[in-house]
PDB file of N, CA, C and O in Angstrom:
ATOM      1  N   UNK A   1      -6.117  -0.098  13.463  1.00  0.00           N
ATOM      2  CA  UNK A   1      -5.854  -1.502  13.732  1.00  0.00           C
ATOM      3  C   UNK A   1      -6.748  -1.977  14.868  1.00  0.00           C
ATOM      4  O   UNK A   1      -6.907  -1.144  15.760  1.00  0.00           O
ATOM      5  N   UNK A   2      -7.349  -3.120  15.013  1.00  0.00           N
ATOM      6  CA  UNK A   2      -7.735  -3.705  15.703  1.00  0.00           C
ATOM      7  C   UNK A   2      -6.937  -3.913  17.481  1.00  0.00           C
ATOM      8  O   UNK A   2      -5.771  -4.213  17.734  1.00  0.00           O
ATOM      9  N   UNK A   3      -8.426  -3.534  18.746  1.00  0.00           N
ATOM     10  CA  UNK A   3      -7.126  -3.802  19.539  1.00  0.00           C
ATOM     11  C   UNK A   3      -7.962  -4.328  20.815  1.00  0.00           C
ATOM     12  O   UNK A   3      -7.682  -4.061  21.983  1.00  0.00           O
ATOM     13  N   UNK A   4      -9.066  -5.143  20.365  1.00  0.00           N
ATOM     14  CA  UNK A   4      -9.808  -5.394  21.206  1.00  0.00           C
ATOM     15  C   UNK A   4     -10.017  -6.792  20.718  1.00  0.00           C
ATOM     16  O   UNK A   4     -10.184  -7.016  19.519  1.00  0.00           O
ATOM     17  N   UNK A   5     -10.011  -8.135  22.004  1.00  0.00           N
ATOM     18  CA  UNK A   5     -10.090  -9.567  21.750  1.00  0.00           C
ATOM     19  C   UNK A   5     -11.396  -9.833  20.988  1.00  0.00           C
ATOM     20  O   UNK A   5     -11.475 -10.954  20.484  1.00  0.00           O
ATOM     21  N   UNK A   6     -12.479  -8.966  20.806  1.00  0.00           N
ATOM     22  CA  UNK A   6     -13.633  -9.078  20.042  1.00  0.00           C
ATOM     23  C   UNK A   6     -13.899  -8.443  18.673  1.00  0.00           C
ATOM     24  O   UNK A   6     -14.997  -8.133  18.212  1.00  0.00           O
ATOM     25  N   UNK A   7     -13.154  -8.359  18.325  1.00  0.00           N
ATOM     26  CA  UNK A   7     -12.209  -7.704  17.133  1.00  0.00           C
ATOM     27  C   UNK A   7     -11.268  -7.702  16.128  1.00  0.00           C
ATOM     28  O   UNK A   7     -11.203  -6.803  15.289  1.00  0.00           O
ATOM     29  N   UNK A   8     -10.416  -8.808  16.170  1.00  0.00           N
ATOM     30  CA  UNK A   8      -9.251  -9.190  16.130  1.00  0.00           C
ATOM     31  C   UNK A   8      -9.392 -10.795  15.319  1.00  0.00           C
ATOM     32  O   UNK A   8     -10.186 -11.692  15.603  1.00  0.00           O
ATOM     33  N   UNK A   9      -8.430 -10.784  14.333  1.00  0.00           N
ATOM     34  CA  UNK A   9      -8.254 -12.240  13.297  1.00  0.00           C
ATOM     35  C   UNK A   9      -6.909 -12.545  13.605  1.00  0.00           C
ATOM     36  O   UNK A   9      -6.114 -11.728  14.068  1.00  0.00           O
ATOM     37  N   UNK A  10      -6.701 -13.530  13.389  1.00  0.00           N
ATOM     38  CA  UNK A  10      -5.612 -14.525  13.527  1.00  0.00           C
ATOM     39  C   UNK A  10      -4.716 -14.106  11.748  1.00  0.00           C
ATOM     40  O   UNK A  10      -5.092 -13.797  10.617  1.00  0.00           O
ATOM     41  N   UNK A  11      -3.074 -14.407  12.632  1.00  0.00           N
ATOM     42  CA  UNK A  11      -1.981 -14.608  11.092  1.00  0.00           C
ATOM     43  C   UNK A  11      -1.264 -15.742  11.858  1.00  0.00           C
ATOM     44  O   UNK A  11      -0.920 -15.881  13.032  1.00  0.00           O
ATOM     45  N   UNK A  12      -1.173 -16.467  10.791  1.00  0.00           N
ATOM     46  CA  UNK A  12      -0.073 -17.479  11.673  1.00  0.00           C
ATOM     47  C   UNK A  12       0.729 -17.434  10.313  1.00  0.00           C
ATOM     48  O   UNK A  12       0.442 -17.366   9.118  1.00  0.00           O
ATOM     49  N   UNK A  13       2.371 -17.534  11.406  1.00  0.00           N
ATOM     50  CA  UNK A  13       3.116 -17.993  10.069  1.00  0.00           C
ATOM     51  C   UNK A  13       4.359 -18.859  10.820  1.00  0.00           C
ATOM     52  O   UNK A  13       4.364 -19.170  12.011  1.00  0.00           O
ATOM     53  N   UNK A  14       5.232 -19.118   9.998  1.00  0.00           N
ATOM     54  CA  UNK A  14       6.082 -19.922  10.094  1.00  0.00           C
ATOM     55  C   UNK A  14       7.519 -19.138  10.059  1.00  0.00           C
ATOM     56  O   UNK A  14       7.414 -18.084   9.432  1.00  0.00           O
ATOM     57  N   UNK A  15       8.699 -19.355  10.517  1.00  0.00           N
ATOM     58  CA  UNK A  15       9.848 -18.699  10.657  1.00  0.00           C
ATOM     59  C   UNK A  15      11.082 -19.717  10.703  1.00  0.00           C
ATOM     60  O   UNK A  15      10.676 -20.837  11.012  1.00  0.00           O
ATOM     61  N   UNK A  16      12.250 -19.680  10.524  1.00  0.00           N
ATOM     62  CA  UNK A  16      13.447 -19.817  11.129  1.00  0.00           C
ATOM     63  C   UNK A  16      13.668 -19.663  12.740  1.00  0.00           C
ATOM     64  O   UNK A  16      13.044 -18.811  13.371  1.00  0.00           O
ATOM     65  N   UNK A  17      14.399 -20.356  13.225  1.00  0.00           N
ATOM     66  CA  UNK A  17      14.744 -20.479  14.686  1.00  0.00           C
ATOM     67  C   UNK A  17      15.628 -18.757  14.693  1.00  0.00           C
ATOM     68  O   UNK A  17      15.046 -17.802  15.207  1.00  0.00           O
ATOM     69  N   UNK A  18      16.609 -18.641  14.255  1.00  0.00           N
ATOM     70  CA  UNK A  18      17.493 -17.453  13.959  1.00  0.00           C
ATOM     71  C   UNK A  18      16.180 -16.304  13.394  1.00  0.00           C
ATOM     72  O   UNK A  18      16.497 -15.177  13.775  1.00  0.00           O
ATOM     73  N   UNK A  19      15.192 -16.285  12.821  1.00  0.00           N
ATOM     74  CA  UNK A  19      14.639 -15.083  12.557  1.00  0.00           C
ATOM     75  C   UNK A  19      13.934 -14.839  13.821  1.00  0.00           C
ATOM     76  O   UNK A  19      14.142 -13.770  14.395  1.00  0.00           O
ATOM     77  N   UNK A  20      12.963 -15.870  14.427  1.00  0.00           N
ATOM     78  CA  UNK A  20      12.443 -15.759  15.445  1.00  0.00           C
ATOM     79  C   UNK A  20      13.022 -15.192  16.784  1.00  0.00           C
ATOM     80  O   UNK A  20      12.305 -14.459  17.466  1.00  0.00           O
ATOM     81  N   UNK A  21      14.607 -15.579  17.285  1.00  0.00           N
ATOM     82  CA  UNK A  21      15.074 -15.297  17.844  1.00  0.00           C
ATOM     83  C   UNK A  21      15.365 -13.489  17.544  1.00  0.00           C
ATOM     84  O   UNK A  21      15.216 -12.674  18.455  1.00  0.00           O
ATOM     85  N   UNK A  22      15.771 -13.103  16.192  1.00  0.00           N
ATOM     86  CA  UNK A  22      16.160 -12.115  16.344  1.00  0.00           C
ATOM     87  C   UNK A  22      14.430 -10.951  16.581  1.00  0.00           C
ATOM     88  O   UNK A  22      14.322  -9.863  17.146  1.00  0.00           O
ATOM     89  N   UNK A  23      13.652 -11.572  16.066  1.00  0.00           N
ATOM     90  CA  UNK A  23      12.155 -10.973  15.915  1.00  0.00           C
ATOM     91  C   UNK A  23      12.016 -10.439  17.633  1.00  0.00           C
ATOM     92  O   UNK A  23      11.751  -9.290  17.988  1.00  0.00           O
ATOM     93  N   UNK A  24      12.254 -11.521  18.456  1.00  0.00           N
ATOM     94  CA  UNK A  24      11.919 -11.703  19.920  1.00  0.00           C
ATOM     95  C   UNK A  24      12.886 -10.551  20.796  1.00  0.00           C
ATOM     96  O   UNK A  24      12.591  -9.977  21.844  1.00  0.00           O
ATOM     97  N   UNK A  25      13.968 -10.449  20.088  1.00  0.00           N
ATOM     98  CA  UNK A  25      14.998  -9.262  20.725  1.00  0.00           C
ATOM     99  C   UNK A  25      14.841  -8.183  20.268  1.00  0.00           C
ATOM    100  O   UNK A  25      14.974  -7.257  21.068  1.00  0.00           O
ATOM    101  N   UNK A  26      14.534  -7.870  18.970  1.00  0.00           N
ATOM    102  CA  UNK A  26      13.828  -6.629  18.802  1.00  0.00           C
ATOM    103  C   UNK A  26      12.377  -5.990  19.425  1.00  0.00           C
ATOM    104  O   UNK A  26      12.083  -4.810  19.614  1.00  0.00           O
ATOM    105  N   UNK A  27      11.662  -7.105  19.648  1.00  0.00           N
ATOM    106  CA  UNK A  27      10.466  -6.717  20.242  1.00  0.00           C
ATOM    107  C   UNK A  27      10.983  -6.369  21.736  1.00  0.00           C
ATOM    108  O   UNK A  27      10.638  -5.232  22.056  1.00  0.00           O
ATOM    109  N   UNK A  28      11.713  -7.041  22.725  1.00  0.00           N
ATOM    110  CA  UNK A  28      11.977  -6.730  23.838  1.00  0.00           C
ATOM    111  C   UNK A  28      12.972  -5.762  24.034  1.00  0.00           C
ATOM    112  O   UNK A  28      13.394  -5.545  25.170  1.00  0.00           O
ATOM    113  N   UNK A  29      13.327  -5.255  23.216  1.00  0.00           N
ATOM    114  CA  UNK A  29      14.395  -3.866  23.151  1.00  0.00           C
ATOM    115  C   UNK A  29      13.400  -2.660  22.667  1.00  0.00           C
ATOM    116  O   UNK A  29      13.687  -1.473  22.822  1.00  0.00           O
ATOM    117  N   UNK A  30      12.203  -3.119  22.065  1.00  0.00           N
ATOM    118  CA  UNK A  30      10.874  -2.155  21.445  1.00  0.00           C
ATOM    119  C   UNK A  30      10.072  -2.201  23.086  1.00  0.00           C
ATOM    120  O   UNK A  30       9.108  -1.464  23.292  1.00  0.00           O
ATOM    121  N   UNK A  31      10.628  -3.198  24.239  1.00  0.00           N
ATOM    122  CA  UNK A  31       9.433  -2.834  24.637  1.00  0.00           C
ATOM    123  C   UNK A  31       7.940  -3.114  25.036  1.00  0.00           C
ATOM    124  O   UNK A  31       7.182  -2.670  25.897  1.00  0.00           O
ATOM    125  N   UNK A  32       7.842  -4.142  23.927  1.00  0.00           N
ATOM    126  CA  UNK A  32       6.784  -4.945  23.171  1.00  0.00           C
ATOM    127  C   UNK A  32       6.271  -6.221  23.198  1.00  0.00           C
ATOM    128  O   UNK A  32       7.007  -6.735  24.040  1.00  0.00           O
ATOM    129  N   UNK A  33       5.493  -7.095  22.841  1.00  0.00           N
ATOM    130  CA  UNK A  33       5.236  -8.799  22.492  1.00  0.00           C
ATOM    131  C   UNK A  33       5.690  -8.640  21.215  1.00  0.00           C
ATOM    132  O   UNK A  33       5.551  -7.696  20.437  1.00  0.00           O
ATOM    133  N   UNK A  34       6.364  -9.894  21.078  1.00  0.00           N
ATOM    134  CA  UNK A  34       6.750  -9.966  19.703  1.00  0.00           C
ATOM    135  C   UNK A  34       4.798  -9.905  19.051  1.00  0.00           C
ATOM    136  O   UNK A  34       4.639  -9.177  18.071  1.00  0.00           O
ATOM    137  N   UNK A  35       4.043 -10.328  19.372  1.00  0.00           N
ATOM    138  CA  UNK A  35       2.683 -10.263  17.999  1.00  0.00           C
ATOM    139  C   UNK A  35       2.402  -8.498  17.999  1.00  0.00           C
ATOM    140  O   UNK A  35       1.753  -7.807  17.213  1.00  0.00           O
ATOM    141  N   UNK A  36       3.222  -8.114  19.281  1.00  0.00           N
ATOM    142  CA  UNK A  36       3.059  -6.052  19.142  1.00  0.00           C
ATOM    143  C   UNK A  36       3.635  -5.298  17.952  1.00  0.00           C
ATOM    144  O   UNK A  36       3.177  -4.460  17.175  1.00  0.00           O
ATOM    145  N   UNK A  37       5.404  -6.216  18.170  1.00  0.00           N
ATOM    146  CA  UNK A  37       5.771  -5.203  17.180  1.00  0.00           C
ATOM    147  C   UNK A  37       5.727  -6.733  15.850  1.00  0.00           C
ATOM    148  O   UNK A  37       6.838  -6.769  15.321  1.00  0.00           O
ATOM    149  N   UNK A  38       5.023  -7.585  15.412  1.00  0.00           N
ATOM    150  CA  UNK A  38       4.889  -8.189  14.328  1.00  0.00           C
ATOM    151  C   UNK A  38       3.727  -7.446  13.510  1.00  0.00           C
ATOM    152  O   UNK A  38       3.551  -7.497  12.292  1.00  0.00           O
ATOM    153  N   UNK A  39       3.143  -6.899  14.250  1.00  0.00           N
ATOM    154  CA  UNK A  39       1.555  -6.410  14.029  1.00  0.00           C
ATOM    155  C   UNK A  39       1.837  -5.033  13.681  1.00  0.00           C
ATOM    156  O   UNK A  39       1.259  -4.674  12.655  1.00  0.00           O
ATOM    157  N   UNK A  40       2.467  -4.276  14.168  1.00  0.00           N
ATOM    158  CA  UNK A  40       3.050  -2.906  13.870  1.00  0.00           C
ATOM    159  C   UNK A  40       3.750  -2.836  12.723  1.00  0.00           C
ATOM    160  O   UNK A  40       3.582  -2.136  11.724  1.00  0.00           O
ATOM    161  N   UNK A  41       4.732  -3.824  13.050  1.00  0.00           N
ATOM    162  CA  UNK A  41       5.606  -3.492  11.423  1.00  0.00           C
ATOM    163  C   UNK A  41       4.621  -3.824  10.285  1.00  0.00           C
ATOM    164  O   UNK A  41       4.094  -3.080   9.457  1.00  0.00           O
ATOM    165  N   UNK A  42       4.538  -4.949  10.450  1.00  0.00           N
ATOM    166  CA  UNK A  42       4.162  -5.614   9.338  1.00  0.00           C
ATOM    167  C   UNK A  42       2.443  -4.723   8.502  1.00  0.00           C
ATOM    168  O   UNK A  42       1.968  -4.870   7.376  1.00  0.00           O
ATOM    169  N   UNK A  43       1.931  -3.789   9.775  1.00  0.00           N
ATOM    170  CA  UNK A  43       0.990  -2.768   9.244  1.00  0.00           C
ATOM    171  C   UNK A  43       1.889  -1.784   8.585  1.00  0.00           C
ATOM    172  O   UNK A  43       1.900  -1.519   7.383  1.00  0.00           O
ATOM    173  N   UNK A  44       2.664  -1.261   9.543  1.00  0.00           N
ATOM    174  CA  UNK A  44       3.083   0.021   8.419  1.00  0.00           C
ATOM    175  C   UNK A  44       3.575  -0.544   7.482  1.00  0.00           C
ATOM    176  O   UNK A  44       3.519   0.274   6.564  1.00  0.00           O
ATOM    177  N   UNK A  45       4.169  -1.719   7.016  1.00  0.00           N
ATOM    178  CA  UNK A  45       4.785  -2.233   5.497  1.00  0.00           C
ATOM    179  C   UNK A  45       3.775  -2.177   5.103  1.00  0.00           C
ATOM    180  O   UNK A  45       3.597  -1.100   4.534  1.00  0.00           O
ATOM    181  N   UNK A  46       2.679  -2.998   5.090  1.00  0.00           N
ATOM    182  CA  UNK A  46       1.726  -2.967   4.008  1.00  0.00           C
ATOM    183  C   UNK A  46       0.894  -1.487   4.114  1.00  0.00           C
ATOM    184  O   UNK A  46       0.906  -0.978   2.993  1.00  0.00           O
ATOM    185  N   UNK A  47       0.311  -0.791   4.909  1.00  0.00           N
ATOM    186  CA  UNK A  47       0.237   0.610   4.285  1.00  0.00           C
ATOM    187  C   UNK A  47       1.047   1.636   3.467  1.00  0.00           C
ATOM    188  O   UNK A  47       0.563   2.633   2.930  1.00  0.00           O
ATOM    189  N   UNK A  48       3.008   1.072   3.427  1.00  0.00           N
ATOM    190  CA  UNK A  48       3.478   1.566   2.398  1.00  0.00           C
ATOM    191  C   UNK A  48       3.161   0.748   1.027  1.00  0.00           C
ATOM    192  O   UNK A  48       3.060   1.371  -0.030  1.00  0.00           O
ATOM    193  N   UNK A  49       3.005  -0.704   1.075  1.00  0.00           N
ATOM    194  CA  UNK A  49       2.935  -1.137  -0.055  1.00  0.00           C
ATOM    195  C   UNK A  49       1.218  -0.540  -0.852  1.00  0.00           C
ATOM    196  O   UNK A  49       0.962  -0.723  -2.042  1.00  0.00           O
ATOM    197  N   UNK A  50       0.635  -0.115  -0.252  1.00  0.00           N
ATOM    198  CA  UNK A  50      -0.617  -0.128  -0.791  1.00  0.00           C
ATOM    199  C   UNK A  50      -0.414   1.202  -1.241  1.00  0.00           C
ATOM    200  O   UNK A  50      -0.536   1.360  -2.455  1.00  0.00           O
ATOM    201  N   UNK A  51      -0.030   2.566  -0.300  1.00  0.00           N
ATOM    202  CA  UNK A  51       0.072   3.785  -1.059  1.00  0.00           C
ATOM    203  C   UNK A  51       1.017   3.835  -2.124  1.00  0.00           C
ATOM    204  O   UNK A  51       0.611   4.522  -3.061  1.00  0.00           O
ATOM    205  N   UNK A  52       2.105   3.350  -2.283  1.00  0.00           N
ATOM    206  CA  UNK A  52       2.962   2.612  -2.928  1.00  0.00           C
ATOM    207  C   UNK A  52       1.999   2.749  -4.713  1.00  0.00           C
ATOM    208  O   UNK A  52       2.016   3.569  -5.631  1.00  0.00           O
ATOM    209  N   UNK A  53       1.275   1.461  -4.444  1.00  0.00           N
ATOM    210  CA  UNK A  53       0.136   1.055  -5.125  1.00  0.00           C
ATOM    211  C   UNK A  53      -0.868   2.418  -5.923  1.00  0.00           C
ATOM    212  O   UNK A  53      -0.939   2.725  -7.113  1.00  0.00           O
ATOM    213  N   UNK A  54      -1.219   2.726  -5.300  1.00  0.00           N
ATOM    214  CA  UNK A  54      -2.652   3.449  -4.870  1.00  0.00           C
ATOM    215  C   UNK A  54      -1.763   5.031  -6.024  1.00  0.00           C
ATOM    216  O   UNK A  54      -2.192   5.444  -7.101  1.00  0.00           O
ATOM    217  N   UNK A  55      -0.540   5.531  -5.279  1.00  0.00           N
ATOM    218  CA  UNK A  55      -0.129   6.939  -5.646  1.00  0.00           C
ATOM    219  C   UNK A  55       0.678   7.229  -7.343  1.00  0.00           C
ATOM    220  O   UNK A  55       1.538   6.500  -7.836  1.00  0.00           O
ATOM    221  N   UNK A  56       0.281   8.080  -7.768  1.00  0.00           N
ATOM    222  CA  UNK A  56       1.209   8.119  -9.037  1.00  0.00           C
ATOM    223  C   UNK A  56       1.501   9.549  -8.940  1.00  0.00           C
ATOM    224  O   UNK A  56       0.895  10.605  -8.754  1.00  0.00           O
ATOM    225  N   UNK A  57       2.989   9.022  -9.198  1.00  0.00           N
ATOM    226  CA  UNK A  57       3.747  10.272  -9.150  1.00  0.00           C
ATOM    227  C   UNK A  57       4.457  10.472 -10.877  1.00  0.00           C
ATOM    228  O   UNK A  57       5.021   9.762 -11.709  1.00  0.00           O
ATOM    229  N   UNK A  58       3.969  12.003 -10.724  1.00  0.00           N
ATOM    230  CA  UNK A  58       4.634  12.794 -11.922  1.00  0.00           C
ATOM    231  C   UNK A  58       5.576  13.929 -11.671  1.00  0.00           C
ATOM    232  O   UNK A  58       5.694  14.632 -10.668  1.00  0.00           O
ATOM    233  N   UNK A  59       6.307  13.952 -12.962  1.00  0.00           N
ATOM    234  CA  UNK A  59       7.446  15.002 -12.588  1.00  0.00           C
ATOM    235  C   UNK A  59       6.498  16.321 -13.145  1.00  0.00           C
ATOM    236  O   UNK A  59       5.496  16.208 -13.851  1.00  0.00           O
ATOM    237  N   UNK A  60       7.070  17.566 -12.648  1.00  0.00           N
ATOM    238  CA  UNK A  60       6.825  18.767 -13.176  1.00  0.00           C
ATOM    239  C   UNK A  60       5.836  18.904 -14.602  1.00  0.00           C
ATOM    240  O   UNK A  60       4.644  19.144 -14.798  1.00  0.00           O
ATOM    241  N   UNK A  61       6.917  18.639 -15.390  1.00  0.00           N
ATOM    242  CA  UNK A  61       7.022  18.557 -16.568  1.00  0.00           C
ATOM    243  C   UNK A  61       5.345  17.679 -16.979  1.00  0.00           C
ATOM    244  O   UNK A  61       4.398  18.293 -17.469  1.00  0.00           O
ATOM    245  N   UNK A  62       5.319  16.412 -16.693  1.00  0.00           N
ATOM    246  CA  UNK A  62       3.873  15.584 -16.578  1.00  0.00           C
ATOM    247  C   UNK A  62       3.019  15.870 -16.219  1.00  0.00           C
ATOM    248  O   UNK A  62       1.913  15.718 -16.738  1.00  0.00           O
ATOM    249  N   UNK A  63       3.357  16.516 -14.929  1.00  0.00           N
ATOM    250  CA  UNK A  63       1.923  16.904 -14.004  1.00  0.00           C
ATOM    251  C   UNK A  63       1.023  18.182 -14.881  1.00  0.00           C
ATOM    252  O   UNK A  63      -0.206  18.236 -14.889  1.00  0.00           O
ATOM    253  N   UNK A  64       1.877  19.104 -15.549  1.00  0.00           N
ATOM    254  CA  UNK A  64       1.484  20.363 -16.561  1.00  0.00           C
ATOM    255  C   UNK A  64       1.251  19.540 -17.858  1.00  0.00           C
ATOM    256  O   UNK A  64       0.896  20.369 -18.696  1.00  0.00           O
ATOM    257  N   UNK A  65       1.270  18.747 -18.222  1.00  0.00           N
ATOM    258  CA  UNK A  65       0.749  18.643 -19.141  1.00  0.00           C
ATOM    259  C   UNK A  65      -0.334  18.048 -19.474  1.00  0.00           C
ATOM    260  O   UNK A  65      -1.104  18.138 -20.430  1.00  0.00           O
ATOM    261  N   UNK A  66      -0.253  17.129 -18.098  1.00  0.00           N
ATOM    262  CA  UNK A  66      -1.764  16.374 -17.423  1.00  0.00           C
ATOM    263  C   UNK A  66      -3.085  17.297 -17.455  1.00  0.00           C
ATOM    264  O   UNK A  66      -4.218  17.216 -17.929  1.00  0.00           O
ATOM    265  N   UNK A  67      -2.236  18.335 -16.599  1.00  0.00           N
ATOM    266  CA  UNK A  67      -3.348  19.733 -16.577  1.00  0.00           C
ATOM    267  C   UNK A  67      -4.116  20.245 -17.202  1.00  0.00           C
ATOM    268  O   UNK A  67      -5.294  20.597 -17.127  1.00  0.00           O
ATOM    269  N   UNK A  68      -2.749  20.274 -18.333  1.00  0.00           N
ATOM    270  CA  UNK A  68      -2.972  21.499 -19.823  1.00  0.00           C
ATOM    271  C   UNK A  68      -4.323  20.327 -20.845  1.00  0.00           C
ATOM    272  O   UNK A  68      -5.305  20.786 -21.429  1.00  0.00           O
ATOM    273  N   UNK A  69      -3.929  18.779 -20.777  1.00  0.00           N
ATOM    274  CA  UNK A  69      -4.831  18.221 -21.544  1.00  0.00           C
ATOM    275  C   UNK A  69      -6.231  18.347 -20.932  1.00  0.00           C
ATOM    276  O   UNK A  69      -7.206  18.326 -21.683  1.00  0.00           O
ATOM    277  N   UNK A  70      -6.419  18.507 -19.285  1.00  0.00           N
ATOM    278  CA  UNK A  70      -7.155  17.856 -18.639  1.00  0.00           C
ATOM    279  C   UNK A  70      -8.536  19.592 -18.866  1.00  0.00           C
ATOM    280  O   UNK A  70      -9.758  19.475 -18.772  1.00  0.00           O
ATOM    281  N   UNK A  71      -8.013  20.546 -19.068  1.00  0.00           N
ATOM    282  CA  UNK A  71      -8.102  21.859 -19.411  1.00  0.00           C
ATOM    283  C   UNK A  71      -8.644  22.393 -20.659  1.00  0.00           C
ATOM    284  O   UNK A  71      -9.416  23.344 -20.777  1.00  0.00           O
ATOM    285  N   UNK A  72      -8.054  21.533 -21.731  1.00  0.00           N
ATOM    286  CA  UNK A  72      -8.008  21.443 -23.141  1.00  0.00           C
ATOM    287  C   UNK A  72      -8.204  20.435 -23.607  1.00  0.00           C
ATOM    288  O   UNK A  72      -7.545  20.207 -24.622  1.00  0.00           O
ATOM    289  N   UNK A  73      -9.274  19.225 -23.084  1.00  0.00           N
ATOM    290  CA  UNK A  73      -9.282  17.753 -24.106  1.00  0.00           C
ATOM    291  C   UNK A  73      -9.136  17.950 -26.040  1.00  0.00           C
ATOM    292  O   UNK A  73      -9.592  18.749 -26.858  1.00  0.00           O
ATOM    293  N   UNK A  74      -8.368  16.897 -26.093  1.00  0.00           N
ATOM    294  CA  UNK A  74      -8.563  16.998 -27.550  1.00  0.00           C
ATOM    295  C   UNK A  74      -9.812  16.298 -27.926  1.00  0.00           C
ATOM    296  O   UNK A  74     -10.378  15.492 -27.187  1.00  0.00           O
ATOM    297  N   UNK A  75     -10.354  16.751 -29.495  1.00  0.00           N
ATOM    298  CA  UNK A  75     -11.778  16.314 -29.707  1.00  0.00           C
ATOM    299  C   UNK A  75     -10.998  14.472 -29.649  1.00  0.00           C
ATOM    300  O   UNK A  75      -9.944  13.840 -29.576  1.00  0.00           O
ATOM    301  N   UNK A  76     -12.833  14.338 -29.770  1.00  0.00           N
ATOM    302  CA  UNK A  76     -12.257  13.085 -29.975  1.00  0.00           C
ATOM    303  C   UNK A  76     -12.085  11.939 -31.087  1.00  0.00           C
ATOM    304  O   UNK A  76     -13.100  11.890 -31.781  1.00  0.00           O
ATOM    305  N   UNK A  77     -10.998  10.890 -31.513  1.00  0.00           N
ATOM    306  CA  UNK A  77     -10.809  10.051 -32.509  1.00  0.00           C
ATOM    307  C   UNK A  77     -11.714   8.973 -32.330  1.00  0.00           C
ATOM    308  O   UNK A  77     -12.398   8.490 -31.428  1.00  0.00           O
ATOM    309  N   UNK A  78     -11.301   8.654 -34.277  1.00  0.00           N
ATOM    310  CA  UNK A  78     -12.378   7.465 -34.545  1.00  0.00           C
ATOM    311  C   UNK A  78     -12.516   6.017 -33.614  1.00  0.00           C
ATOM    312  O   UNK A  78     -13.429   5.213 -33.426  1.00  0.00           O
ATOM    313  N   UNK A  79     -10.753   6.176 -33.025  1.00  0.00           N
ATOM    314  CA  UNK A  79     -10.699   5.108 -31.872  1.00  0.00           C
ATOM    315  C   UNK A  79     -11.328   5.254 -30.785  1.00  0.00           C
ATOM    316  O   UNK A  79     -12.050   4.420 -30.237  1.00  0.00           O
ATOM    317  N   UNK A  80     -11.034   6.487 -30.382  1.00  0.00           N
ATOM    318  CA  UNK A  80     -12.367   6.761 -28.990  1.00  0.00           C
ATOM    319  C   UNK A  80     -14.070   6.335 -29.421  1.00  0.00           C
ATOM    320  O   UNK A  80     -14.771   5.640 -28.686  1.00  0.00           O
ATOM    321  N   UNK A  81     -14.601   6.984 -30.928  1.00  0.00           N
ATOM    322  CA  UNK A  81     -15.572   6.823 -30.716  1.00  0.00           C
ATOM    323  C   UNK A  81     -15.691   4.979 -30.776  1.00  0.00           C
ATOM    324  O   UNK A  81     -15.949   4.238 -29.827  1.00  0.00           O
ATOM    325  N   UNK A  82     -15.569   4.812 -31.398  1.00  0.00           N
ATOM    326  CA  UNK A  82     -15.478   3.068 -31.609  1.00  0.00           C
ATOM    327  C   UNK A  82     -15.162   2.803 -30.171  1.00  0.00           C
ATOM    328  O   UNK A  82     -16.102   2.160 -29.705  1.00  0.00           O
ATOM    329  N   UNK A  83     -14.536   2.952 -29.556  1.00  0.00           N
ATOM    330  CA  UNK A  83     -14.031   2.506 -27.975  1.00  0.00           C
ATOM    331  C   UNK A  83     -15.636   2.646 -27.365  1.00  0.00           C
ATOM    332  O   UNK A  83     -16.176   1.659 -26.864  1.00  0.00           O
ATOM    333  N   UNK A  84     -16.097   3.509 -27.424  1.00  0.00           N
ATOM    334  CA  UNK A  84     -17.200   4.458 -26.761  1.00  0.00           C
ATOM    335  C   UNK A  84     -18.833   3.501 -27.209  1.00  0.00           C
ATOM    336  O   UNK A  84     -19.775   3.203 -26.476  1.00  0.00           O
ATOM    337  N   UNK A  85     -18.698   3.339 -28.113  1.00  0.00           N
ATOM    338  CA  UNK A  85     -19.772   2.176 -29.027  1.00  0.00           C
ATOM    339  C   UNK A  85     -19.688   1.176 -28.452  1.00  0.00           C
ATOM    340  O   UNK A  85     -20.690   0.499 -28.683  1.00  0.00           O
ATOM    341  N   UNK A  86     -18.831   0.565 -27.628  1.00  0.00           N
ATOM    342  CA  UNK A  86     -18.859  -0.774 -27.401  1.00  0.00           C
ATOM    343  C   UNK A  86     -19.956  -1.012 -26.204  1.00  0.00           C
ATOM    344  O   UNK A  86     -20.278  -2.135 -25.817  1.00  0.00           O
ATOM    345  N   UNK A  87     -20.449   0.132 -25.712  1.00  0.00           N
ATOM    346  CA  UNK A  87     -21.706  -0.466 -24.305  1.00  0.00           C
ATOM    347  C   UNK A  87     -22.506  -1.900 -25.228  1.00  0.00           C
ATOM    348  O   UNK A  87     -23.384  -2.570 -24.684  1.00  0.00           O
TER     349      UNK A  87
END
């Protein structure tokens, strides 16, 4: 994250009086400026939403068979080749 004034972009947003307030007591019980811990959370959320994104998860069962094809391709169909023709 960015942490230098020559470095650094602007978020502006908009809130509730009641969210803001509670935003402002969590940051000062964190410790913090509220743009410290707005900037913190709101990074680690979106680095979960992106690995989130980004990761695929298989069970056991999937991941071996992923393997076993990835090991063993089957030849290939008239749909592949036709797929494959289209450059």
């Amino acid at each position: 994250m960015p942490t230098t004034a020559t470095d650094s972009a602007r978020i502006n947003l908009r809130t509730s009086p009641e969210a803001k307030a509670l935003i402002e007591r969590a940051a000062a019980l964190m410790g913090t400026t509220v743009s410290g811990f707005m900037l913190q959370n709101a990074y680690e959320a979106a680095r979960r939403v992106v690995a989130d994104n980004d990761m695929l998860m298989l069970s056991q069962r999937d991941f071996e068979a992923f393997i076993a094809t990835c090991e063993d391709p089957p030849l290939p169909n008239e749909a592949l080749r036709k797929l494959m023709s289209l450059r």
